[in-house]
C-alpha positions as CSV (number, residue, x, y, z in Angstrom):
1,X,19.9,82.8,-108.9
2,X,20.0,81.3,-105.3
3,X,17.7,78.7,-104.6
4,X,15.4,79.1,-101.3
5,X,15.3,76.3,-99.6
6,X,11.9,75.4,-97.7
7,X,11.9,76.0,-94.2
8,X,10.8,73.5,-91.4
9,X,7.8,75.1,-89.5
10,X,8.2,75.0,-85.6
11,X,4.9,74.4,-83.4
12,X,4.7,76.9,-81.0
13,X,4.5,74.3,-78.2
14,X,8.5,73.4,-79.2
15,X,9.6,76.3,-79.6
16,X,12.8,76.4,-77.4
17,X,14.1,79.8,-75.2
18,X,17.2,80.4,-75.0
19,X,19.8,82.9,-73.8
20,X,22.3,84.6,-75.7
21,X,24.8,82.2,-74.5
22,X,23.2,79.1,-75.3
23,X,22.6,81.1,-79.1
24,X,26.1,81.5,-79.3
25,X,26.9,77.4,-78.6
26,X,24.0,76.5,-80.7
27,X,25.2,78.1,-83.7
28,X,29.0,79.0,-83.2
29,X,28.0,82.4,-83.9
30,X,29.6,85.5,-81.9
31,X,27.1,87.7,-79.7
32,X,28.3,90.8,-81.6
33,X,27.2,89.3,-84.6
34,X,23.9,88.4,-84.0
35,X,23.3,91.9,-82.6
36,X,24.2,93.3,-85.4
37,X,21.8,90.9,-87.7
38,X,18.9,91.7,-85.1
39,X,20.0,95.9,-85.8
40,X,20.2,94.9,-89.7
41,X,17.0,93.6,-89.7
42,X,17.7,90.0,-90.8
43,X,17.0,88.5,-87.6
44,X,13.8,89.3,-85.2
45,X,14.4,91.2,-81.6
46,X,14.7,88.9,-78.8
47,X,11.9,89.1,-76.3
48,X,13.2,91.4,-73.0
49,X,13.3,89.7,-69.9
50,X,14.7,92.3,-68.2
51,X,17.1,95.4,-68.5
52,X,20.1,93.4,-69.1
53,X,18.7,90.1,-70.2
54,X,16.9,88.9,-73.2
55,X,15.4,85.5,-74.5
56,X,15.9,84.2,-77.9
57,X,14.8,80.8,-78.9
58,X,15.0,78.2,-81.7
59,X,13.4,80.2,-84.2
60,X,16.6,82.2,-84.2
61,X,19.1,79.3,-84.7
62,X,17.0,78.3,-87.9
63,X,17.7,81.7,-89.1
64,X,21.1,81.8,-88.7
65,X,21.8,78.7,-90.0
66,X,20.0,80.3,-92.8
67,X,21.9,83.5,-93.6
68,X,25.4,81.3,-92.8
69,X,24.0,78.6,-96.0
70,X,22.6,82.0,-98.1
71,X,26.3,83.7,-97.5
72,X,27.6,80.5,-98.3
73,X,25.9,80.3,-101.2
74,X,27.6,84.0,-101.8
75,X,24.3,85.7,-101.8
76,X,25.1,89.1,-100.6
77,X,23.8,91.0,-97.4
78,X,21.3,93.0,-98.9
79,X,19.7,89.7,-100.8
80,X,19.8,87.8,-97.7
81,X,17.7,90.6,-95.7
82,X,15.2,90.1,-98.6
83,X,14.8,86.2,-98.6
84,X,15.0,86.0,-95.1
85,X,12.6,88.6,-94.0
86,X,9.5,86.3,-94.7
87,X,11.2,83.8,-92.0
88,X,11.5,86.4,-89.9
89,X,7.9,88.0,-90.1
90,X,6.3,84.9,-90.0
91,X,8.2,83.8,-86.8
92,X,7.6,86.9,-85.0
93,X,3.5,86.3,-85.4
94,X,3.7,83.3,-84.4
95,X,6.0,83.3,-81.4
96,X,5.1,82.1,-77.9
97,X,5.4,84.4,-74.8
98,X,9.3,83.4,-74.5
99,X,9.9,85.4,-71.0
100,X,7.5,83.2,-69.3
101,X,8.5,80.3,-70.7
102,X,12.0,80.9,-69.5
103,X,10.6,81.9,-66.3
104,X,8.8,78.5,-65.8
105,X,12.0,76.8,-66.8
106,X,14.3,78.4,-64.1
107,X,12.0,78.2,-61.2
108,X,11.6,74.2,-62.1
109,X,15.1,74.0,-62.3
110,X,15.3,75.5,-58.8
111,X,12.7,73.4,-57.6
112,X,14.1,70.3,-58.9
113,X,17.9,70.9,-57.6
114,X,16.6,71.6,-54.1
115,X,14.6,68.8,-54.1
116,X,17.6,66.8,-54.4
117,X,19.6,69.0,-52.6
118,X,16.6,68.7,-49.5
119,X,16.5,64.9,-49.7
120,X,19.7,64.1,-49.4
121,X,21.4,66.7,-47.1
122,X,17.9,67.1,-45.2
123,X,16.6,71.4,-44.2
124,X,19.3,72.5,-42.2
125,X,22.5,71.1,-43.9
126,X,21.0,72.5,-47.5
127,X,22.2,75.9,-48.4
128,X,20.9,77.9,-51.1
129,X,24.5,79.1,-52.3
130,X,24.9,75.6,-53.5
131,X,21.6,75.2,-55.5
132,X,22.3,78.2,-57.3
133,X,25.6,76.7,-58.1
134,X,24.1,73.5,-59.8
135,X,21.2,75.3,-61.5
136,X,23.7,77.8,-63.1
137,X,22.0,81.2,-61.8
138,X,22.7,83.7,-60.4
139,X,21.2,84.9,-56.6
140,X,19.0,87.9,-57.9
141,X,18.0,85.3,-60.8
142,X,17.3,82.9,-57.6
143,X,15.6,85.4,-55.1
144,X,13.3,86.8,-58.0
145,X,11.6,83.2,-57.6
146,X,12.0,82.5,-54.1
147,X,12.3,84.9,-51.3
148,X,13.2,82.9,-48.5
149,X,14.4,79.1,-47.7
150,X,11.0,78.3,-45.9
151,X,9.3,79.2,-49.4
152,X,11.8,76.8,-51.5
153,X,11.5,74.0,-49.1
154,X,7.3,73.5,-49.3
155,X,7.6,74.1,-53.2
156,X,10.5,71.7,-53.2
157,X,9.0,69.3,-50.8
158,X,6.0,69.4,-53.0
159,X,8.4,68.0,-56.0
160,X,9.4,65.4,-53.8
161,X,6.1,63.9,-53.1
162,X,5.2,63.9,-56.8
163,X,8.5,62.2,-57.3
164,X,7.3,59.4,-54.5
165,X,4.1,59.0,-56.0
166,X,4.7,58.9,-59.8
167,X,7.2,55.5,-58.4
168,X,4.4,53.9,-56.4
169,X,1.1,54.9,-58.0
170,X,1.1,53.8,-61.7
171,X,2.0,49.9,-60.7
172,X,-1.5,50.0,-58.2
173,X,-3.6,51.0,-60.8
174,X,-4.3,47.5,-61.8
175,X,-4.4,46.1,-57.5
176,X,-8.0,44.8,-56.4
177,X,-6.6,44.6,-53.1
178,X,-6.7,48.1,-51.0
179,X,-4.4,46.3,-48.4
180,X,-1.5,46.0,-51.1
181,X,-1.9,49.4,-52.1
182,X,-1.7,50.8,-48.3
183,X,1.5,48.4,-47.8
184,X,3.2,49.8,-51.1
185,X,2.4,53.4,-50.1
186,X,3.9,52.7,-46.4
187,X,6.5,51.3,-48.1
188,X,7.4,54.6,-50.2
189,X,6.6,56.6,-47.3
190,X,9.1,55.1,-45.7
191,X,11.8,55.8,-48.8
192,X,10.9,59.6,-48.0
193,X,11.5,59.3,-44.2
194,X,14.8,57.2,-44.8
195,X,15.9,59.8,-47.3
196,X,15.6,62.5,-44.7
197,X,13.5,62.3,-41.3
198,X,13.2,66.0,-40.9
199,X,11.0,66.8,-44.4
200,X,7.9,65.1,-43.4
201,X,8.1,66.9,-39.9
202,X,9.1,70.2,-40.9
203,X,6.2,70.3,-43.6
204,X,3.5,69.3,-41.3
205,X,4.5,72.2,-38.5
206,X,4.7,74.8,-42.0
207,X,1.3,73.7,-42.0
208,X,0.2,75.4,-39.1
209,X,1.7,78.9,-40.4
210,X,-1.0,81.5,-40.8
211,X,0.7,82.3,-43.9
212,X,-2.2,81.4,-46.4
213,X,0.5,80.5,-49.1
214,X,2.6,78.5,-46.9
215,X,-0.6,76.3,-45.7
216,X,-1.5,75.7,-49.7
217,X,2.2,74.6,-50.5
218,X,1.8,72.1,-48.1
219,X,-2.0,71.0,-48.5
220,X,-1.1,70.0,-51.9
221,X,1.4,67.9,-50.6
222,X,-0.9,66.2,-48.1
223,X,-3.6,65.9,-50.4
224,X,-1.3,63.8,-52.8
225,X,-0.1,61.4,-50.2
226,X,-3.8,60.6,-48.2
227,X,-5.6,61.1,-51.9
228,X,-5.3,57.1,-52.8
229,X,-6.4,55.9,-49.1
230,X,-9.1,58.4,-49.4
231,X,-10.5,56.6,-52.4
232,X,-9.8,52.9,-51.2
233,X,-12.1,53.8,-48.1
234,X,-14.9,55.2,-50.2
235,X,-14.2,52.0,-52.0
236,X,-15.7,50.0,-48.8
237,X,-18.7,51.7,-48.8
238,X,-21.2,48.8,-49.2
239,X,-25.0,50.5,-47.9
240,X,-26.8,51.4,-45.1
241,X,-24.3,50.6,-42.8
242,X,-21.6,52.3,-43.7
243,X,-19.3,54.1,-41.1
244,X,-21.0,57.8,-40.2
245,X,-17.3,59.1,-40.8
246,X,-15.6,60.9,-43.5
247,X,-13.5,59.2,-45.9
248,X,-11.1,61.8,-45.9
249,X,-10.4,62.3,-41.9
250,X,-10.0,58.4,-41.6
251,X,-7.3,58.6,-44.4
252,X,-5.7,61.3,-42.9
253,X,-5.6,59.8,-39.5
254,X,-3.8,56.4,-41.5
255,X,-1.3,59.2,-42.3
256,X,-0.8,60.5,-39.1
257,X,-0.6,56.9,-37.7
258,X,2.1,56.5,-40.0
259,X,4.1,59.1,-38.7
260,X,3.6,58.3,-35.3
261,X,4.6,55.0,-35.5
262,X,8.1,56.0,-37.3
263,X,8.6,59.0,-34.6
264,X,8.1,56.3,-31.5
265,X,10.6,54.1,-33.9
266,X,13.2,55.9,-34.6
267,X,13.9,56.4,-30.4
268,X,15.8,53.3,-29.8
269,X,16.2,49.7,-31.5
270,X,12.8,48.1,-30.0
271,X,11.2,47.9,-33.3
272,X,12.3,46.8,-36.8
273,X,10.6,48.5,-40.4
274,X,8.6,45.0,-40.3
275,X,7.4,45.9,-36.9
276,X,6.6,49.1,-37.9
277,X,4.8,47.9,-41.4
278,X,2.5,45.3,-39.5
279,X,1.5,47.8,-36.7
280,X,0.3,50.0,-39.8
281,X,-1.1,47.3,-41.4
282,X,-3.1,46.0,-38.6
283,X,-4.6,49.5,-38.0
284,X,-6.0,49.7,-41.4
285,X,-7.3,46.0,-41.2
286,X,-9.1,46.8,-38.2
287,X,-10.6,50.1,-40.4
288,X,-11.6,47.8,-43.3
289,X,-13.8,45.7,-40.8
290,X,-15.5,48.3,-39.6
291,X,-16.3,49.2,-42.7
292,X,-17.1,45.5,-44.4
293,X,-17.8,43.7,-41.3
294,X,-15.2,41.4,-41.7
295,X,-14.0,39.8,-38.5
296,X,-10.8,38.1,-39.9
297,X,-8.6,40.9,-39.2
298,X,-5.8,38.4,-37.9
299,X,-5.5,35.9,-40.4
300,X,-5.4,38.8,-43.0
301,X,-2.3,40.5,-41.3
302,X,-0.7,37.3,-41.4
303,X,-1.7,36.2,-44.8
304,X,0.3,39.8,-45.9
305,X,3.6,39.5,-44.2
306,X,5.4,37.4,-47.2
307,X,5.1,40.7,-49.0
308,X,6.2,43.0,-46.3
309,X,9.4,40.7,-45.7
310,X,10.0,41.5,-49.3
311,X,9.4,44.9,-49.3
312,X,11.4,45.4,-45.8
313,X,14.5,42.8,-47.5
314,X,14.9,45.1,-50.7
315,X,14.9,48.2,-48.7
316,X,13.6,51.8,-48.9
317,X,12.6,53.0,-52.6
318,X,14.6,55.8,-54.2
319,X,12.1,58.1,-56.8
320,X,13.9,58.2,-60.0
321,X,15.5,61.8,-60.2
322,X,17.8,60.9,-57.0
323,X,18.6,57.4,-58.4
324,X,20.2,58.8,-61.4
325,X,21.7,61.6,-59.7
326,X,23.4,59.6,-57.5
């Protein structure tokens, strides 16, 4: 008699999709074969993603790897459709909603390749042709997600700016001073502008689109970059005599100052990254004393350039993804 060996429960959460391909590698198991196991009955039906495509997952490698030990064993077809059809039943309950997993798998992929692809080689040099090349797809795979360039750039540009902020936010949870934290964000504002001058640009006209999809890509976007001033400001608030202003509009228009100042920079050689840094600086010093009533706006901007010199002397940072794709 064969014995049944216990089999390792998968959590639903882990549960991996996969193609028919990737089944094959996993498993060094021909296609034709595991059709006819899933026709035979010893393995479950892979979930239809479409006419011509089908997800399986993880729960068919283990049994595979199954029926391969139970024919090792020498147990015959029949006997193996028996002991492996609680495996199978079980699994099928218990299965996750593989197609949309899958989904959500390609259409990060996408988004993460044309992030790259977007940073580096800025809007007009990228071309969709190769970012279906590096994700492995194919163009109706691609166009399913994403209908037109426009639409990949905000979702893309989106990616980006999480990228930016997952570098510079988690080392400012623990700053007192709202100062440092506006210098560090400069400073990885300017990694993104560096990295290519044409995304910040291009996202704030996409803005302006009546498209109400195309305004939300890029709200979210915006929301993440002034969302950490916004909070410093509110921050400030000490009484009675508080600014009559919105926290949020001021933030916004430290954002827009930002961009200004690189636009009028980038012209011509007048200003250095330390000029431009200060000039920022100064204008949210001058912010802060409105709101405190501090009068020492000078001596603070000086007190802060050993940090900027720093900052300017390392150079631009790169968000991790790029840095290890490069």
């Amino acid at each position: 008699m064969h014995r049944m060996t216990r089999q390792r429960q998968t959590p639903p959460e882990e549960i991996r999709p996969l193609t028919i391909s990737e089944l094959e590698r996993a498993t060094s198991t021909p296609r034709s074969t595991i059709y006819y196991y899933v026709r035979d009955g010893l393995l479950p039906a892979a979930q239809k993603a479409a006419a011509s495509r089908a997800v399986y997952s993880d729960l068919h490698v283990e049994a595979l790897r199954e029926i391969r030990r139970l024919k090792h064993d020498g147990a015959p077809l029949d006997e193996i459709r028996e002991r492996i059809r609680p495996l199978v039943e079980q699994r099928q309950a218990a299965e996750p909603d593989l197609v949309a997993r899958r989904t959500q798998q390609t259409r990060d992929a996408i988004l993460q390749a044309a992030a790259l692809q977007f940073a580096r080689r800025g809007y007009r040099r990228t071309r969709i042709g190769d970012i279906i090349k590096s994700v492995g797809i194919t163009p109706p795979v691609f166009y399913a997600h994403f209908s037109t360039k426009r639409q990949l750039f905000l979702e893309a540009f989106n990616v980006f700016v999480h990228w930016t902020s997952e570098l510079i936010e988690p080392p400012l949870a623990d700053e007192p001073d709202p100062a440092v934290r506006l210098i560090m964000r400069m400073y990885a504002y300017w990694g993104l502008q560096r990295l290519s001058p044409d995304l910040l640009g291009l996202a704030r006209a996409e803005a302006l689109q009546e498209d109400a999809e195309t305004r939300a890509a890029v709200q979210e976007a915006q929301r993440i970059i002034t969302s950490g001033p916004t909070r410093d400001l509110e921050g400030l608030r000490r009484g009675p005599n508080d600014p009559p202003v919105s926290d949020e509009l001021i933030a916004y228009s430290l954002f827009g100052a930002t961009e200004e100042i690189a636009m009028r920079a980038s012209w011509d050689d007048t200003y250095s990254q330390h000029d431009i840094m200060l000039a920022h600086l100064f204008t949210y010093l001058a912010i802060e004393a409105a709101y405190t009533g501090r009068n020492d706006v000078g001596r603070r901007l000086e007190s802060y350039r050993p940090l900027i010199d720093r900052l300017v002397e390392q150079g631009p940072p790169v968000p991790d993804p790029l840095r290890a794709s490069s």
